[in-house]
N, C-alpha and C positions, 0 to 999 in steps of 0.2 A: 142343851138346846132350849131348856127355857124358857131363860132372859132371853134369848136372840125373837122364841115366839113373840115373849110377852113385849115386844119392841114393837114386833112385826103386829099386833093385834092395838097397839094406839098410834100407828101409821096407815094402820088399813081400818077406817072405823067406820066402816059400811060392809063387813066382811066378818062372819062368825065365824070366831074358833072353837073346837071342841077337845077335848084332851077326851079321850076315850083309855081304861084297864082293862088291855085284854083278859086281864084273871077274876074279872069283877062282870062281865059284859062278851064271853064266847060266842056269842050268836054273832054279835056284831062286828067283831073279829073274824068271824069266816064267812059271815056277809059280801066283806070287803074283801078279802084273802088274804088277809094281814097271817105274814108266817115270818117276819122278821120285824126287828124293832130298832130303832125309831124308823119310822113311816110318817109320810103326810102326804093325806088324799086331800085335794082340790075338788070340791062339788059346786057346781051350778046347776039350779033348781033340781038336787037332791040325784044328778048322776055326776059319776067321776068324769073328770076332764083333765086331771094330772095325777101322777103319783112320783113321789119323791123317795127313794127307798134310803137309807144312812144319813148321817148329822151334815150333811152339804147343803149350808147356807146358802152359798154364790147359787146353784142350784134355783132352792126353794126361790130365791128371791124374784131371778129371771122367771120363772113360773109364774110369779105373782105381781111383775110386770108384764108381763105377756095378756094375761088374761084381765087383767084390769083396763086393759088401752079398747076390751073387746067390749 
């Protein structure tokens, strides 16, 4: 999933990505309730607004058109 990110991060260049290690950063892991991996939380000014749980692109992407039209 990556490459697919690192695509999705110079098409969206108004839009921070963060790669978070759960095994590096546990607080913030169960901050968010990350109990499976790969995960991608969607924040708008610092609350979740999507969550994507496994490597489904088509997914992630509709998510990240969605919220950008908004």
């Amino acid at each position: 999933m990556e490459p697919i990110i690192k695509t999705k991060a110079s098409k969206y260049t108004d839009v921070d990505f963060v790669k978070i290690d759960v095994d590096e950063l546990p607080d913030v892991a169960q901050e968010f309730g990350m109990q499976v991996m790969p995960i991608f939380l969607l924040l708008k000014q610092g609350k979740e607004v999507e969550r994507v749980v496994g490597a489904k692109k088509d997914e992630l992407e509709k998510k990240f058109q969605t919220h950008m039209a908004v």
